[in-house]
Backbone bond lengths (Angstrom), bond angles and torsions (degrees), N, CA, C in turn:
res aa  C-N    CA-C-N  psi(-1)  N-CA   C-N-CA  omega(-1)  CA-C   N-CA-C  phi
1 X - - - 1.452 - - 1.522 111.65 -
2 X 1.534 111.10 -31.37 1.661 109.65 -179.85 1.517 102.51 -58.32
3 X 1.794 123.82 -39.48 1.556 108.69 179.99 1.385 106.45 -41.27
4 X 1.722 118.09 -68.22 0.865 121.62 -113.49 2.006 84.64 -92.23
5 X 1.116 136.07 -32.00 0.932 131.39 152.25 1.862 127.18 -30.94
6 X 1.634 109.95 -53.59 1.022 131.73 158.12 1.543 117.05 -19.65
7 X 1.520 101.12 -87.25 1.443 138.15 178.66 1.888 85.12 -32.22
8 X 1.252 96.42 -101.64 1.876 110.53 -164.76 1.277 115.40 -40.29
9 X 1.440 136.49 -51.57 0.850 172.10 165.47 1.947 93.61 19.92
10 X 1.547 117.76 -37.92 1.146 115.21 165.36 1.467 117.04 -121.34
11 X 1.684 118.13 39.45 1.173 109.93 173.27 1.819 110.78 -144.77
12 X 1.592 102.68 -0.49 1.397 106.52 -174.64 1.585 99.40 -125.33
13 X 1.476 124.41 144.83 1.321 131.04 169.91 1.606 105.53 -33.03
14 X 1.717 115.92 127.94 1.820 106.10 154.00 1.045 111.36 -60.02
15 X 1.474 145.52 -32.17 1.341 112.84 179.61 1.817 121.87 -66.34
16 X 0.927 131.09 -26.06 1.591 141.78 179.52 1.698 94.54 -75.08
17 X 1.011 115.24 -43.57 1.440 104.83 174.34 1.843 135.75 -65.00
18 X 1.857 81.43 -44.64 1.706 75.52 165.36 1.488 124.91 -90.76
19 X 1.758 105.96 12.79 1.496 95.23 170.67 1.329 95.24 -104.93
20 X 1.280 135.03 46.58 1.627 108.70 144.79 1.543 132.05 -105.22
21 X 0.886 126.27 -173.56 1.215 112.71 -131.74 1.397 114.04 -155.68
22 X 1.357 169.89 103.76 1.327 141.82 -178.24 1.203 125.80 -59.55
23 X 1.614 133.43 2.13 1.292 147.96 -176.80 2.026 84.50 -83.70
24 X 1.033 106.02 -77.53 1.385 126.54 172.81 1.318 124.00 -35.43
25 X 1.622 119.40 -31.29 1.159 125.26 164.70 2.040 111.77 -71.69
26 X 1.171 97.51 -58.93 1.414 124.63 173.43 1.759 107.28 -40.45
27 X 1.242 121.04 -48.52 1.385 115.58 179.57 1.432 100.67 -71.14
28 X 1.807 136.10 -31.09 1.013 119.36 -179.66 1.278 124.60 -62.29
29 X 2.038 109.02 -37.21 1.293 101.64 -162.14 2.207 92.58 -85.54
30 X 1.281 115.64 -3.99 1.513 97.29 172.50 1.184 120.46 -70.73
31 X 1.509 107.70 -34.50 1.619 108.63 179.52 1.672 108.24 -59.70
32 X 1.368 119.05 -49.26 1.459 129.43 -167.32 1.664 94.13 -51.53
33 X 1.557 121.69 -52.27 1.455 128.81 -153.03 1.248 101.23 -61.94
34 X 1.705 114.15 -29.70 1.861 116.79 -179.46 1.557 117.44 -46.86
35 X 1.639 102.01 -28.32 1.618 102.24 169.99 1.654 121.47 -91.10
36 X 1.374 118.99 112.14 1.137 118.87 -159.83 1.510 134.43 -56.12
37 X 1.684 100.58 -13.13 1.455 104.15 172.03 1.921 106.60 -89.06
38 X 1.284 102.23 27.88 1.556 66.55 -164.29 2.029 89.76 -101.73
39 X 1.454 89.62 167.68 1.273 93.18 -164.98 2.071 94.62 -137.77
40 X 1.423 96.47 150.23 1.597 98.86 169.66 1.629 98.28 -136.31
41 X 1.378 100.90 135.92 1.350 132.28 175.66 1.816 110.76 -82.59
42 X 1.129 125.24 137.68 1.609 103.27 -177.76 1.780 96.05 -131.73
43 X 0.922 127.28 129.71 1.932 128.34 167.49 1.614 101.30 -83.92
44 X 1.668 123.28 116.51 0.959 130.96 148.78 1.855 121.52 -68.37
45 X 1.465 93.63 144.38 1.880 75.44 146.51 1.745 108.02 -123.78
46 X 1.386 128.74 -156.49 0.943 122.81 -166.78 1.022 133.66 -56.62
47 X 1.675 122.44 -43.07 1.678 118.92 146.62 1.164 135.54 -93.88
48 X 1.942 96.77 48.23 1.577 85.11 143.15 1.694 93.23 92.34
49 X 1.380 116.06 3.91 1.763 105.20 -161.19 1.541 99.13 -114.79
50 X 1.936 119.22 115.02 1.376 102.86 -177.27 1.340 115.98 -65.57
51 X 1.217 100.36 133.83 1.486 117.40 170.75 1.635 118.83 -106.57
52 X 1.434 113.41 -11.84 1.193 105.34 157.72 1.989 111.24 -172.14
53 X 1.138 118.18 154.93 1.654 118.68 -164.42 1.656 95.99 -140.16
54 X 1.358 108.38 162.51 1.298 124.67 -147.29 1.908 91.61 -154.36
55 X 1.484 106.31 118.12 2.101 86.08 170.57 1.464 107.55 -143.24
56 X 1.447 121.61 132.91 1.208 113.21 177.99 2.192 105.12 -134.63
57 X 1.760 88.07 -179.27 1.563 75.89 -179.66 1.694 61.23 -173.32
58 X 1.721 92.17 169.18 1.684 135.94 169.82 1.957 98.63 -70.18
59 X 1.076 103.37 103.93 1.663 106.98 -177.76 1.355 104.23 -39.28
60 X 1.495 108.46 169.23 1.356 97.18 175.92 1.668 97.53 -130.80
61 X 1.408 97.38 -13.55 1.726 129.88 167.42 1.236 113.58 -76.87
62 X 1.617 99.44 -170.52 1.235 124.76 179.66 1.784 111.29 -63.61
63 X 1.711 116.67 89.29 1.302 121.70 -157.60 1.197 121.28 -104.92
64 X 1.972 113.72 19.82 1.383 121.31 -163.50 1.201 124.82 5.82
65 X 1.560 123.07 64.30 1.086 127.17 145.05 1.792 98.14 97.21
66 X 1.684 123.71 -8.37 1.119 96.72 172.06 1.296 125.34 -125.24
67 X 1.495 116.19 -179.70 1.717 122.26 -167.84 1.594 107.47 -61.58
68 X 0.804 131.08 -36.74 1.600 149.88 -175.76 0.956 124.65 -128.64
69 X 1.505 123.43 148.73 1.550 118.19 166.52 1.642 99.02 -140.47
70 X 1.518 108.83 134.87 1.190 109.53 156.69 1.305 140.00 -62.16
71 X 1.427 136.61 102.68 1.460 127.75 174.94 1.761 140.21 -50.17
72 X 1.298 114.08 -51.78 1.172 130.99 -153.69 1.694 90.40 -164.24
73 X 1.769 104.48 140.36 1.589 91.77 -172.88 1.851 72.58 -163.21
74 X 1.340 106.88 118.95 1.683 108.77 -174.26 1.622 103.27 -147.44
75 X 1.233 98.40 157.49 1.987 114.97 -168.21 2.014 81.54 -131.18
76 X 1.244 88.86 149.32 1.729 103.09 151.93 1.674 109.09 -82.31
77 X 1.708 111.55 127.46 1.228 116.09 -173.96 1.832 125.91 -45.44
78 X 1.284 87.26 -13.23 1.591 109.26 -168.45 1.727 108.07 -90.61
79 X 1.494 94.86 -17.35 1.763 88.86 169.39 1.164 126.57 -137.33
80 X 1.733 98.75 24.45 1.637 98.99 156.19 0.829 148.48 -49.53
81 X 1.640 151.52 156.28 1.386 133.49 179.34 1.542 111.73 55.85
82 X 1.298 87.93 51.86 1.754 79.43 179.50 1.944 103.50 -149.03
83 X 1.171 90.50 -3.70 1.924 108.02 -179.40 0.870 119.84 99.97
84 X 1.766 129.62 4.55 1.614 120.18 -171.67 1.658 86.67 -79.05
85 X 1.050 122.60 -56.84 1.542 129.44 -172.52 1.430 106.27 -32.85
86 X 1.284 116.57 -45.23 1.642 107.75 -174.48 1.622 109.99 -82.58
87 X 1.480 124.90 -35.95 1.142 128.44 144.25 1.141 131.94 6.27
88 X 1.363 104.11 -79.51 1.267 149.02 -170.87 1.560 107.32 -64.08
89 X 1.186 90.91 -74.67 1.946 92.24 162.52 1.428 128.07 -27.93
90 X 1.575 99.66 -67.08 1.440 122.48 -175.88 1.493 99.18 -74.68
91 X 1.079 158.61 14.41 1.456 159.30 -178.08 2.146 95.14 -121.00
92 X 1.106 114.89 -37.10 1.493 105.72 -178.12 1.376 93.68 -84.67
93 X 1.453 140.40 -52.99 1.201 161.09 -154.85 2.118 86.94 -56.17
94 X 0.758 104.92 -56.20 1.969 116.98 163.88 1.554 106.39 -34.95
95 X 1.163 91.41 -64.43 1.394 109.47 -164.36 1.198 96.48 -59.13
96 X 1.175 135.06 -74.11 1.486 155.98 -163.64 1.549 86.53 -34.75
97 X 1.269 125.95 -61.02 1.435 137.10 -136.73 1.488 101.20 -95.52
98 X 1.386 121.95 -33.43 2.073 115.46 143.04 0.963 139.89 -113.37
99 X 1.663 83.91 57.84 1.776 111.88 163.70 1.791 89.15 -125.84
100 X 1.393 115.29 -26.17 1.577 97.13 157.86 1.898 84.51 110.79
101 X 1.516 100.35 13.42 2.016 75.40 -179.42 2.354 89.30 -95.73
102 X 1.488 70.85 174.17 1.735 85.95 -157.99 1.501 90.00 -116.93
103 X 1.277 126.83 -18.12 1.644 113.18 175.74 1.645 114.41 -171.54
104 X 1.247 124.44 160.02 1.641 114.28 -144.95 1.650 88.56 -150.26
105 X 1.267 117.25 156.57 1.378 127.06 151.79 1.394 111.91 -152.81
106 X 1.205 107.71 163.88 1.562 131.22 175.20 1.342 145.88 -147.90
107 X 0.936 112.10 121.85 1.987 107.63 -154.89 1.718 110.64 -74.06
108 X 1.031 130.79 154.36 1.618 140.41 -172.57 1.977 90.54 -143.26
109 X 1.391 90.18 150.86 1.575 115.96 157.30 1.441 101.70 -42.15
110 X 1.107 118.85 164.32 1.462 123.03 146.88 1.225 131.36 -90.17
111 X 1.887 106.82 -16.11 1.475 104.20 172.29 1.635 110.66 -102.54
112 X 1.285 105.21 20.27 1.678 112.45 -163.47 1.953 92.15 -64.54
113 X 1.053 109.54 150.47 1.562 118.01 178.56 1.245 104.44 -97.67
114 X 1.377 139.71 -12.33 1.487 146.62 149.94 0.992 127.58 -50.47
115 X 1.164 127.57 -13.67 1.539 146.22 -158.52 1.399 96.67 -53.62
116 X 1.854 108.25 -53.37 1.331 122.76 -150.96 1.595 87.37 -54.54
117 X 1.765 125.01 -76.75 1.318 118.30 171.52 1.543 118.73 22.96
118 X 1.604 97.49 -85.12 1.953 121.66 -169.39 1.476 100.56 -27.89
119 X 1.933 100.47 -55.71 1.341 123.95 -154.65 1.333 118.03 -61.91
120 X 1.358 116.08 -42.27 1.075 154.23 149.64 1.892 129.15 -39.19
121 X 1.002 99.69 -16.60 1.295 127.28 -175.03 1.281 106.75 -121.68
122 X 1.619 132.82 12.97 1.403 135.57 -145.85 1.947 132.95 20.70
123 X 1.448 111.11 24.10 0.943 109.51 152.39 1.560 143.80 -37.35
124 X 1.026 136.88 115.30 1.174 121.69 -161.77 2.231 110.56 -108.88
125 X 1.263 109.72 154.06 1.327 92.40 -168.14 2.053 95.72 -92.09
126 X 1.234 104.93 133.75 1.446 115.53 -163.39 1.595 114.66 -101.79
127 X 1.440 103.80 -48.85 1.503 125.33 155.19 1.407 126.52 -151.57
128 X 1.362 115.13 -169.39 1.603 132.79 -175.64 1.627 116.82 -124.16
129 X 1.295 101.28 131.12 1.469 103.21 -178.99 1.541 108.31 -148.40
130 X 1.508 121.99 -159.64 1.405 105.80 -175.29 1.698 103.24 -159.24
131 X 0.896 127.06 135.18 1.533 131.45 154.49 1.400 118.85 -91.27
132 X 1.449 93.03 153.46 1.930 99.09 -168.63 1.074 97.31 -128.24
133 X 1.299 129.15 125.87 1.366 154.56 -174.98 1.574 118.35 -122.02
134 X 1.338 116.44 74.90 1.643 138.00 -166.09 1.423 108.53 67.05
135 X 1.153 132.65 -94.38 1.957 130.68 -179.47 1.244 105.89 -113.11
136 X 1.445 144.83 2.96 1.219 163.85 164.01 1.527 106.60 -81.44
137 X 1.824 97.42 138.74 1.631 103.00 173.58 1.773 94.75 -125.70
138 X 1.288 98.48 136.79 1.881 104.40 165.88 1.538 97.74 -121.27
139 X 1.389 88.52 135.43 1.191 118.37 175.42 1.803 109.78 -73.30
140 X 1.213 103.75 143.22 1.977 110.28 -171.08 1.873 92.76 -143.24
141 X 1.302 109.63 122.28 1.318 120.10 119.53 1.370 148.86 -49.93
142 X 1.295 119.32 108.22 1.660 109.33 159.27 1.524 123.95 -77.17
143 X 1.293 107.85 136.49 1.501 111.72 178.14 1.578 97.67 -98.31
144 X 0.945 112.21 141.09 1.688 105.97 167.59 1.892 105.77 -123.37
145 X 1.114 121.55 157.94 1.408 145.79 141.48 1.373 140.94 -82.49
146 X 1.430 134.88 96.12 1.329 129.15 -151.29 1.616 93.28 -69.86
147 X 1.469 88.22 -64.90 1.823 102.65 -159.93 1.996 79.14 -116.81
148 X 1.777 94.20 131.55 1.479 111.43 176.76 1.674 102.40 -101.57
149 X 1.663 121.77 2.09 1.434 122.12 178.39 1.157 101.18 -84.86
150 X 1.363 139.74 15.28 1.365 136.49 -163.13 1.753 112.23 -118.18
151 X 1.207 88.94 -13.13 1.433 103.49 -149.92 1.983 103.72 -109.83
């Protein structure tokens, strides 16, 4: 929760932030697990303590056109910028690729400061959409991936 607090921290209401929760996290990733491709990646460090998780699956939604979409993709604030993050990427991005999917996308904030990351990773921005967070709308980009063998 410290990522994900981290991350938003200047783009999502504090109240939505300090009500989350790992009970709350946990019902998300059970619902996600109901779809059978979906898969979560987890970054240990030496004892064993996640420091960062990665989750994807075959949409079951609105999947603009691709094989995969990334859900949730988080570092502990303390070891950003340091390469586990790209790692991490490029280690599901594997995965992705012998499970046989051929191209992936994933939506970000629009004010997310990670963005660069996506960009960086040759993500490309594909479309625009928005999440609503109580009477508030944030605006989200999709990044998409044509070909994930490239990457």
């Amino acid at each position: 929760l410290d990522s994900v607090r981290h991350s938003f921290a200047d783009i999502l209401p504090i109240e939505y932030l300090q009500d989350l929760s790992v009970e709350r996290r946990n019902e998300v990733f059970r619902a996600r697990a109901q779809n059978e491709s979906y898969r979560l990646l987890v970054a240990e460090n030496g004892s064993k303590r996640v420091v960062g998780f990665i989750d994807y699956a075959k949409p079951v939604d609105d999947n603009f056109g691709y094989d995969t979409r990334v859900f949730s993709f988080y570092i502990r604030p303390e070891l950003q910028r340091r390469g586990l993050g790209e790692l991490l990427f490029r280690s599901c991005v594997s995965r992705m690729r012998d499970e046989c999917y051929r191209s992936m996308c994933l939506d970000a904030f629009g004010a997310n400061p990670y963005r660069v990351f996506y960009e960086k990773m040759d993500g490309k921005v594909v479309a625009h959409g928005k999440h609503e967070f109580g009477d508030k709308t944030y605006p989200t980009v999709v990044y998409g991936w044509d070909d994930i063998s490239k990457i």
